[in-house]
N, C-alpha and C positions, 0 to 999 in steps of 0.2 A: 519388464517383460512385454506389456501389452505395447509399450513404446515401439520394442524391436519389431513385433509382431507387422503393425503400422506401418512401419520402414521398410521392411522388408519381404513383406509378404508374396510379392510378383516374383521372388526367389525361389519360393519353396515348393516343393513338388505337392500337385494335386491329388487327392486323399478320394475315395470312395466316401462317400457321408450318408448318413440315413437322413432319407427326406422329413425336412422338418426341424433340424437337428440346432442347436446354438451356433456349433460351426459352419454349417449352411448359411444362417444369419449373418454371422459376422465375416464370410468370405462374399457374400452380397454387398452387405455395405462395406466395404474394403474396395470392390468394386466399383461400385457408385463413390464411393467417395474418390478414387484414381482418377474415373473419369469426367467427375465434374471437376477436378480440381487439376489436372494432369499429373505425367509423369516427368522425366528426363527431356522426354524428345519432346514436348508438347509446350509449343509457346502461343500463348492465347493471343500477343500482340499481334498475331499475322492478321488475326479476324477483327474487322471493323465493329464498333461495339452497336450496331444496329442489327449486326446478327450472329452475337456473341448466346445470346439465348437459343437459337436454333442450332447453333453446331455445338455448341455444350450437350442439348440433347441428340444430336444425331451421333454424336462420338460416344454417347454411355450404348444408345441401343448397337450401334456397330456391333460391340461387343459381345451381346449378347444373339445377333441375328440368327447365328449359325445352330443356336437351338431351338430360338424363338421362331425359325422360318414359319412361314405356316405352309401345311403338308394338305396340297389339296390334288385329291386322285382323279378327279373330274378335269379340271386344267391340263395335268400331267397327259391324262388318254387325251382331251385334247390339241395336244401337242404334237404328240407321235401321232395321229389319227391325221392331221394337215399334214406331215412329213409326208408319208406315205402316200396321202391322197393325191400330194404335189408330184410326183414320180411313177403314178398310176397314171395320171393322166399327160405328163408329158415326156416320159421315157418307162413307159411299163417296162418293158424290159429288163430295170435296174430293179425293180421290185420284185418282176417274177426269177432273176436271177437270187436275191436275198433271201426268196420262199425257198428255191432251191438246195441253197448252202445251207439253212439252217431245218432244211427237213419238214417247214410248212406246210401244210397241205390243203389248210382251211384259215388264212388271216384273220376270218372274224373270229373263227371258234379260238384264236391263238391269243386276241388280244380280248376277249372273253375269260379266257384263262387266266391272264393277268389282273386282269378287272375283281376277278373273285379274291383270286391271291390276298390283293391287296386289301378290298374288304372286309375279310376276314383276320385280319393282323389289326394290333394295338399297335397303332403309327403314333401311341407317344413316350413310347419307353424300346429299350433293346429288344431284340426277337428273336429266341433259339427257335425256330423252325425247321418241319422236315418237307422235301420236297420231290414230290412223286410223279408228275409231270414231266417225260422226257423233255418237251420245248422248255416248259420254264428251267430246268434243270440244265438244258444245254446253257443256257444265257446266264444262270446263276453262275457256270466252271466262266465265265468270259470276264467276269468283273468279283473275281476274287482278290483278296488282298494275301492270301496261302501266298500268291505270283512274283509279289514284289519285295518278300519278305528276307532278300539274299544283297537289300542294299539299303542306303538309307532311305526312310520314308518321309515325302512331305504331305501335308493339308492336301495339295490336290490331289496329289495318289490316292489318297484314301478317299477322295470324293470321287474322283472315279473306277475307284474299287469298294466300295464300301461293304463286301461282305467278306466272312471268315469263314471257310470251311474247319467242320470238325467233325471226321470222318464222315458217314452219311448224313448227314445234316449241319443245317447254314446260321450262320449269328449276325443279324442284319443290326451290322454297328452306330447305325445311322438314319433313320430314315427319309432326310431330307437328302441325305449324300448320295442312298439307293434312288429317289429318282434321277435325280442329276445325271449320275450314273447308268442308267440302265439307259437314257435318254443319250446320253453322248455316247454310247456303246453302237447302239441303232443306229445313229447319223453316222458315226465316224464309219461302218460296216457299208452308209449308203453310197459316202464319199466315196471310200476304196474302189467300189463298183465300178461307179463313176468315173474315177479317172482311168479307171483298165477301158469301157466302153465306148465313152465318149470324148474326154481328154484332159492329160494333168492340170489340177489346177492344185494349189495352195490353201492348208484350211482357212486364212484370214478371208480370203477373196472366197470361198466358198461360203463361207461363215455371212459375207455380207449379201450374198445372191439370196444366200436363205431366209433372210432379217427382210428382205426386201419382199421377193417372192411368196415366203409362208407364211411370217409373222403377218405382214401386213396384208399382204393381197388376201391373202387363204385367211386364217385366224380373228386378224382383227374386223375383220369386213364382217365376219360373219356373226361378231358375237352385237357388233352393232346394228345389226339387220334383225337378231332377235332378242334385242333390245330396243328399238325403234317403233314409234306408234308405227300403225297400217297407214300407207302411203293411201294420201287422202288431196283434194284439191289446193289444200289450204298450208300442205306439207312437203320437203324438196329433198331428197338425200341424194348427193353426188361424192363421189371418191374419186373418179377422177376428172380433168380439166385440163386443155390446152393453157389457159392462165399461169401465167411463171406467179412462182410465191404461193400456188393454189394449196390449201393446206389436206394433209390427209383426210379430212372427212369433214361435210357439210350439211349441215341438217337445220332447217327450217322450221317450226313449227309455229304459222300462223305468224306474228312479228318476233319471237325468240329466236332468235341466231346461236346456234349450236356449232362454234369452230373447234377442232377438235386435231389437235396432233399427237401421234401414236410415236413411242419412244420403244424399241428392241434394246437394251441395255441389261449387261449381268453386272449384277456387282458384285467388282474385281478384289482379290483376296486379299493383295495390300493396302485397301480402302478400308476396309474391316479391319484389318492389323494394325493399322497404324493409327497412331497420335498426332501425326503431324496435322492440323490442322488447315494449313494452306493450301495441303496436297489435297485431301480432302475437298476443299472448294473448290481449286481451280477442276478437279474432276467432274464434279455437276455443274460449274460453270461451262466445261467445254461439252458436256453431253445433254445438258439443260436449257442451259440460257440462249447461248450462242444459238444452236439448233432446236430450239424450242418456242421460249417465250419470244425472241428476238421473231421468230418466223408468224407465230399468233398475233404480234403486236402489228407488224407491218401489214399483213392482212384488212386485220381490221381497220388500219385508217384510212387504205388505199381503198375498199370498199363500196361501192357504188350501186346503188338499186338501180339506176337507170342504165349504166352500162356493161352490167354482167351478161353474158350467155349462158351462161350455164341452169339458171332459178328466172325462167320469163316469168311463173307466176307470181313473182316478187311484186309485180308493179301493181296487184289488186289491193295490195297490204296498203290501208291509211293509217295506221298508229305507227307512232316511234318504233324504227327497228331497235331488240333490246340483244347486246351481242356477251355470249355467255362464251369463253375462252376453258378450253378444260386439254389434258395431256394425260393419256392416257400408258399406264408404261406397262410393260410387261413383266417385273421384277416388283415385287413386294415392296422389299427395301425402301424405293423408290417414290411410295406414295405416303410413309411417315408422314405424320400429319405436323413436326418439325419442318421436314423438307417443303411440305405443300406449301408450306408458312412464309419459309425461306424464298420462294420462285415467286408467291401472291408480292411482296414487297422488290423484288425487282421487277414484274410486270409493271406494277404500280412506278418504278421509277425510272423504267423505259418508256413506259407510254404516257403521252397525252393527249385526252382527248373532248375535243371544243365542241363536234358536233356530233358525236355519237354520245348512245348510254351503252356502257360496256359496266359488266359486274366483276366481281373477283375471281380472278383464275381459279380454277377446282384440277388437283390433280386425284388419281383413280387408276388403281390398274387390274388388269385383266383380270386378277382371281378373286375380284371383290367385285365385280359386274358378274362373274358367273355364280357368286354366290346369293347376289339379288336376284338373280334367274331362276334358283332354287328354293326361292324362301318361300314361306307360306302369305305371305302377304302381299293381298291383291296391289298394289300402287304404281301410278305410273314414275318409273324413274327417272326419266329427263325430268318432267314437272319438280324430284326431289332436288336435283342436280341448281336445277334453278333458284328455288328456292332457297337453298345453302349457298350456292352462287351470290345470290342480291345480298344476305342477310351475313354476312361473313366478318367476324371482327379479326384482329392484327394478333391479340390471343388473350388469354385467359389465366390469370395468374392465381395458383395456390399453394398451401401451405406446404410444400415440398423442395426437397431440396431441385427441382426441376421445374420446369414453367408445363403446363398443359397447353397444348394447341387446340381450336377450333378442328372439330375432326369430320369427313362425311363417311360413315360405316353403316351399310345393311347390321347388322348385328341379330338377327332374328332366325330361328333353328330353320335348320331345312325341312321343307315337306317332302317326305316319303317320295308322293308320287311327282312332284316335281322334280326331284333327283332324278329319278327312271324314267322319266318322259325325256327331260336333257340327255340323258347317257345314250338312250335309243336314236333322237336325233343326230345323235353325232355319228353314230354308226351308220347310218341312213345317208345321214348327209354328204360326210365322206367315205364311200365305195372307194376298198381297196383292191377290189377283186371282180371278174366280170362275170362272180358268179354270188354274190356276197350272201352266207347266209340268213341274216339278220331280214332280210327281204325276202327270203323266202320262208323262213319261218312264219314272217306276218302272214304271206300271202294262203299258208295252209291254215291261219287259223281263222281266215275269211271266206 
């Protein structure tokens, strides 16, 4: 019986289980044992066995991501927070038509509304909630899943509908799927705009203005601006550069060479579903390597203290420049400390180099710098980046059926007022309104 169980278990229909439960247990390890070992479709010959350890473990957590996401509400408002700020300032229009259609009348108090919403919900189990807010209420009827229920449903339907009405009140099936959701609700309502106003474009082509323009311009600038010592004699941040091959972001501190490339990547649904292994790499080959470590590497050999423009005060520096390589992504997934593992040894075997000291690539994404923004601990973060940079081993092997990687994680609780000192910035920082009142409330309490 327990044989057939074994054999067949990726057959059998999934079961409600009380947490904690033997079944629990044994449909985990049933799991892990599938995906350290595969299935039908999964032939481990495709992967070279120097990095048969890292995609063994990026294929078990695949599987799990879509529960495991991490649900961070600070990232989320700062995401929608740059959409809008991106469309305030270079087509208000498209924004003050969106307040329009959806009956706004005050953006901050709206995205205030949400801010609470979400605060006040357990974002790690299911949520019958009631919802008494006409805005949030309007936006709740736009991304129900009542809508799509007259046809077959796939995975992305339900991540961008991820709620269920029943009768006056909502059942949030999902809570990584609600933001996704509520987030591609917003954009696709800015697009529509947009192409009635200004002109049709296509969502891929739009999709990549906006990777370009909000991710990176808007977003990542800024979380590395405050995350940056204070610009000091001895210290150089540039983002951009006539220089061809100039990398997304540059930061000097004293002889530490801080190059840094920002990665906009979602990961895609058949990446996660799948076994196939090869598809799997040549995926982060072409959105990693290729466009990544290949661009960090070439930088840095090409690299000249005497003939850059962009860092004059380079040339006061007399110690060894020491060049610290990091990529930043926007997608969780992405910064598995498998995967960092993975990209550290093709750095390592695309580059070499004779006359500089370069340390170990450090990969890091966005919701893990805003959570060291938050934490209670005073430290400076480049200085830890470095640190774990120099001191980096290939990885760390224990008694498990999976290997552990070498990991870099704030992991430290957030402080109170550090949370609401961030949330308030962000509100501050990007004005979406020419009247915001988040600004003005400061100013009556001054």
């Amino acid at each position: 019986m327990v044989s057939k169980v074994i054999k067949n278990f990726s057959d059998l229909k999934k079961s409600n289980l009380e947490k904690g439960s033997i079944e629990d247990f044994l449909f985990a390890y049933l799991k892990l044992n599938e995906t350290s070992f595969g299935n039908g479709e999964t032939d481990f010959s495709s992967i070279e066995r120097q990095y048969f350890d890292e995609f063994s473990n990026i294929l078990f957590i695949s599987k799990l991501y879509d529960i495991e996401r991490p649900k961070s509400i600070t990232y989320q408002l700062l995401k929608i927070k740059s959409l809008f700020y991106f469309f305030y300032k270079k087509h208000k229009y498209i924004v003050d038509e969106f307040y329009t259609q959806n009956n706004i009348l005050d953006p901050d108090i709206w995205f205030s509304e949400i801010l609470i919403f979400l605060s006040n919900q357990n974002l790690s189990k299911i949520s019958y909630v009631s919802v008494t807010n006409s805005n949030l209420k309007n936006y709740f009827n736009k991304i129900l899943i009542n809508n799509h229920l007259d046809k077959e449903t796939s995975l992305e339907t339900i991540k961008r509908n991820p709620i269920f009405q029943i009768n006056d009140n909502y059942l949030i099936l999902d809570w990584n799927f609600f933001f996704i959701g509520f987030y591609y609700k917003v954009n696709f309502d800015l697009l529509t705009i947009y192409n009635k106003k200004i002109k049709k474009i296509s969502y891929p082509d739009y999709k990549s203005i906006m990777s370009k323009k909000i991710s990176e311009e808007i977003l990542f600038r800024y979380i590395i601006r405050k995350i940056a010592p204070p610009l000091k004699n001895h210290i150089s941040l540039v983002f951009d550069s006539e220089q061809q091959g100039f990398p997304d972001c540059y930061l000097r501190v004293g002889n530490k060479v801080y190059v840094i490339e920002f990665k906009d990547y979602n990961i895609e649904d058949k990446v996660l579903e799948s076994y196939d292994l090869s598809l799997i790499k040549k995926q982060l080959d072409d959105k990693f390597v290729s466009k990544g470590v290949n661009q960090l590497s070439k930088f840095i050999k090409t690299f000249s203290s005497s003939e850059n423009i962009f860092d004059l005060k380079i040339s006061a520096i007399k110690q060894k420049l020491e060049f610290i390589p990091i990529i930043v992504v926007s997608e969780d997934f992405f910064s598995l400390p498998s995967f960092e593992n993975y990209l550290s040894k093709r750095f390592a075997e695309i580059s070499t180099f004779t006359d500089k000291k370069v340390n170990g690539l450090v990969v890091i994404s966005v919701n893990e710098i805003l959570n060291f923004l938050m934490s209670k601990v005073d430290a400076n973060f480049f200085k830890l980046i470095h640190e774990y940079s120099k001191n980096k081993k290939s990885k760390i092997r224990q008694k498990t059926s999976l290997f552990k990687f070498p990991d870099f994680k704030h992991k430290n609780e957030h402080g109170k007022e550090n949370l609401e000192k961030l949330l308030i910035d962000i509100f501050k920082d990007f004005p979406v309104t020419d009247n915001p009142s988040i600004l003005n409330s400061n100013k009556n309490k001054n």
